[in-house]
N, C-alpha and C positions, 0 to 999 in steps of 0.2 A: 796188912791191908786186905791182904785174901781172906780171910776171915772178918772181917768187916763188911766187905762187899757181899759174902755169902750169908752170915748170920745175923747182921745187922740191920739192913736194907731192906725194908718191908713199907710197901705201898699197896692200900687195899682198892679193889675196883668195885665201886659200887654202880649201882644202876645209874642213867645217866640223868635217869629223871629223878633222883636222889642228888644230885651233884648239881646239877643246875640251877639249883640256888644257893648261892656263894654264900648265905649267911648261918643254912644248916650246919650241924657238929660232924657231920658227915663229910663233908664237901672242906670244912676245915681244915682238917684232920689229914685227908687223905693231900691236900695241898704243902700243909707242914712237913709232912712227909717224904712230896716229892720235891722238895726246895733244900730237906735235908739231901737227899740223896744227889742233887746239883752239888751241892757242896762239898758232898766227898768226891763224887766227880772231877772236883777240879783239885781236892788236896791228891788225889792219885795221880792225875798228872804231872802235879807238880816235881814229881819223882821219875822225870821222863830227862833223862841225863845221869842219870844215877844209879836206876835201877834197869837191866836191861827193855831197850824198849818194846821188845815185842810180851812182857810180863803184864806191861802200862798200858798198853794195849788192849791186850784180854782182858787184863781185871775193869777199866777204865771206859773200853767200848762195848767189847763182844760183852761181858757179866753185866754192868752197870748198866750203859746206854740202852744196849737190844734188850737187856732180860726184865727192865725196871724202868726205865724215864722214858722209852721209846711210848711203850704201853699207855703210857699216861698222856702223853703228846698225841696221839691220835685217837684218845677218847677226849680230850676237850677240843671241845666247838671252833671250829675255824673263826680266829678275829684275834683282837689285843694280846689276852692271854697264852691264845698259841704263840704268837710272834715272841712274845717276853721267852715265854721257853722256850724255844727254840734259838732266839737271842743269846741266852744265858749260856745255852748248853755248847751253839758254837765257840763262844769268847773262851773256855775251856779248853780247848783245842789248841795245843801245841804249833804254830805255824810252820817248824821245822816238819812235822809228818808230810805235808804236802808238796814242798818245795822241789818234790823230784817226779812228783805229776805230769803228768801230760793233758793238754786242755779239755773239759770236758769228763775228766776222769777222777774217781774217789777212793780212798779206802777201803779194799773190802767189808769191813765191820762197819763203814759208814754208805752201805750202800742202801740199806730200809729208810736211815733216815732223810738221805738225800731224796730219795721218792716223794719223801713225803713233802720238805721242802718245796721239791717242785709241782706238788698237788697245788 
C-alpha cells in the first residue's frame, strides 16, 4: 500500500484557467486521476482493523489526503464538484476514528481539510 500511495499517486496541477473547461484533455486527465486516487483512498482504509491503525492513517490521511486530494479540492471552484469530492472523500472515512471525539473536534491529519469544509 505504501508504495502505492508513494509511487503510484500522481495528480498534475495545471493552471486553473487550463482546467476550467471540463471538456479539455487537461482538465480530464487530471480528474481521472484524482477519482483514482479516491479510490485507493478508500481501498487503504479499508485495511483499518487489520492493519494497525495509525499505519491507515498515515498512508490514508496525512500521504494520500493532505499530500494529493487535499491539493486538488482546493483548486476546484467552489459548487457541485467540490461538494462531490468532498462527499466522496468523507464516505471514506472510517466512523470508528471519530467515535471518541469530543464535539466540535477532528483528527489531526484531518484538520486542513476540515477548514476547508468549513470555508
Amino acid at each position: 500500500m505504501k508504495k502505492s500511495v508513494e509511487e503510484d499517486v500522481f495528480i498534475p496541477l495545471y493552471p486553473k484557467s487550463t482546467v476550467e473547461d471540463k471538456s479539455s484533455l487537461r482538465s480530464k486527465f487530471q480528474e481521472r486521476r484524482f477519482w483514482s486516487a479516491v479510490k485507493l483512498l478508500s481501498n487503504v482504509v479499508l485495511w483499518d482493523g487489520i492493519v494497525q491503525e495509525d499505519k491507515v492513517r498515515d498512508l490514508g490521511l496525512s500521504k494520500l489526503l493532505n499530500r494529493y486530494l487535499l491539493l486538488n479540492i482546493i483548486n476546484t471552484p467552489l459548487g457541485p464538484d467540490n461538494i462531490e469530492k468532498c462527499n466522496k472523500v468523507v464516505a471514506c472515512l472510517p466512523e470508528r476514528w471519530f467515535q471518541d471525539l469530543k464535539g466540535g473536534s477532528t483528527l489531526p491529519e484531518l484538520l486542513n481539510f476540515s477548514q476547508h469544509l468549513l470555508q
